[in-house]
C-alpha positions in Angstrom: 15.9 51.8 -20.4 14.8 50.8 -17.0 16.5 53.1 -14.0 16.0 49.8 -11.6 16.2 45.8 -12.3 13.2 44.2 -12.4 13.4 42.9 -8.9 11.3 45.8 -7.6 8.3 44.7 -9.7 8.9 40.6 -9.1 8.5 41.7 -5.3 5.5 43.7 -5.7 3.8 41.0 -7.6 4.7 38.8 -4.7 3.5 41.1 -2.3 0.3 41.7 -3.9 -0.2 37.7 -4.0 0.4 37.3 -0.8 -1.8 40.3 0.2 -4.6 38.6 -2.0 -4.0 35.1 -0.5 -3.9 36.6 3.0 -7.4 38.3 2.2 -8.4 34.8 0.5 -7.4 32.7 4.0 -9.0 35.5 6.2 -12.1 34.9 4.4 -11.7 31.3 4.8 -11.3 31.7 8.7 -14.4 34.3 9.6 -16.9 31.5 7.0 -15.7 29.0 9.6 -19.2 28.6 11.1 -21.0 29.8 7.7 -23.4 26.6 5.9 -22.5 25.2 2.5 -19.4 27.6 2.6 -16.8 26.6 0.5 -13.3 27.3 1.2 -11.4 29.4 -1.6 -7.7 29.0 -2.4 -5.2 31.5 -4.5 -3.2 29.8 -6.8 -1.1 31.1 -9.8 -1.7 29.8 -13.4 1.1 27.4 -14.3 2.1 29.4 -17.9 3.8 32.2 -15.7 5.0 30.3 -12.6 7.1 28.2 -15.7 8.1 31.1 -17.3 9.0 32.8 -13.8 11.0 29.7 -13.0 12.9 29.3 -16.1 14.0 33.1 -15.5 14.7 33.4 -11.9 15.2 30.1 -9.8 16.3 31.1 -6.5 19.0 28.5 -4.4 17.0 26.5 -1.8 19.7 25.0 0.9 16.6 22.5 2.2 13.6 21.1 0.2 11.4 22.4 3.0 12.4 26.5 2.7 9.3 28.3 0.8 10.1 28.7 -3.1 11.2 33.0 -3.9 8.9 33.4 -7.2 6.0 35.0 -7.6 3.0 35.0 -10.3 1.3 38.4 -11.5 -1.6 36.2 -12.5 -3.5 34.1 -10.2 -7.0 32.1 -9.8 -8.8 31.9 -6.5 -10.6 28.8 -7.1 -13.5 27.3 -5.1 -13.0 24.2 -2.8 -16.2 22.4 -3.7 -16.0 18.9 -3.7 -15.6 18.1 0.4 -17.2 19.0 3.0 -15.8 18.5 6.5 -18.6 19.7 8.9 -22.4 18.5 8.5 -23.8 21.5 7.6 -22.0 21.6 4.2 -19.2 23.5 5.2 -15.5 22.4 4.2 -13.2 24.8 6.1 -10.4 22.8 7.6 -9.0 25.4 10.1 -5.8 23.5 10.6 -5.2 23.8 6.9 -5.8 27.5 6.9 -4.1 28.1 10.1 -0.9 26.5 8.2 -1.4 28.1 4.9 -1.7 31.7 6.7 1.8 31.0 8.5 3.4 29.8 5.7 2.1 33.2 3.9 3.1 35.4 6.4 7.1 33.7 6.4 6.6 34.4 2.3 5.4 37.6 3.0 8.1 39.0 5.3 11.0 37.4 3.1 9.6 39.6 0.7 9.5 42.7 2.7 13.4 41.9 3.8 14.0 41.6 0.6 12.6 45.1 -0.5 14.3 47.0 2.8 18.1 45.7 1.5 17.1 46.8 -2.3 16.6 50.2 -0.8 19.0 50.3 1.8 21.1 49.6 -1.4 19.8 52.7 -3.3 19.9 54.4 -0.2 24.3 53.5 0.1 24.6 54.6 -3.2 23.0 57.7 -3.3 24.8 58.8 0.1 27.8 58.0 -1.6 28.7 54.9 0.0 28.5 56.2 3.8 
């Protein structure tokens, strides 16, 4: 028997992804200048972003908000077939700019969410005071 719902380990898996993916877009940003550098991206594999979905599906009040799921298993895959500068190199800083924002809203969602779990635990322990 589990002492806590699984809701602590789905938010460390998306903290670690978006720890990884932050690392991933950092990368990206300092090879800006690097030849024949090829961008890398972090995705998760589809089998467990189905079965993720199918389990926890979180309400989205606009089609724009960020999806809440997360993927223990992920793929950093290799950008190779562009090339946007002329010595080879396809960082699109724009892209990554955008894609580090968008990680950082994921990433402090996630946070927030982990604070209210254990300002709960914290309320219950106290005895509700």
């Amino acid at each position: 028997m589990s002492l806590f719902s699984t809701t602590f380990q789905t938010i460390e898996n998306g903290i670690s992804y978006a720890s990884q993916k932050q690392q991933t877009i950092a990368q990206n940003i300092a090879n800006v200048d690097t030849p024949n550098y090829k961008s890398k991206t972090v995705t998760r594999t589809s089998e467990f972003r189905d079965l993720l979905h199918n389990e926890l599906e979180a309400y989205q009040t606009d089609s724009k908000h960020i999806p809440f799921s997360d993927s223990s298993q992920r793929v950093i895959t290799h950008q190779g077939n562009t090339s946007y500068q002329a010595n080879g190199n396809n960082v699109d800083m724009d892209k990554e700019m955008a894609d580090m924002a968008e990680n950082q809203i994921y990433y402090e969602a996630l946070v927030d969410r982990l604070n209210g779990k254990f300002n709960s635990l914290q309320t219950v322990i106290r005895g509700g005071k």
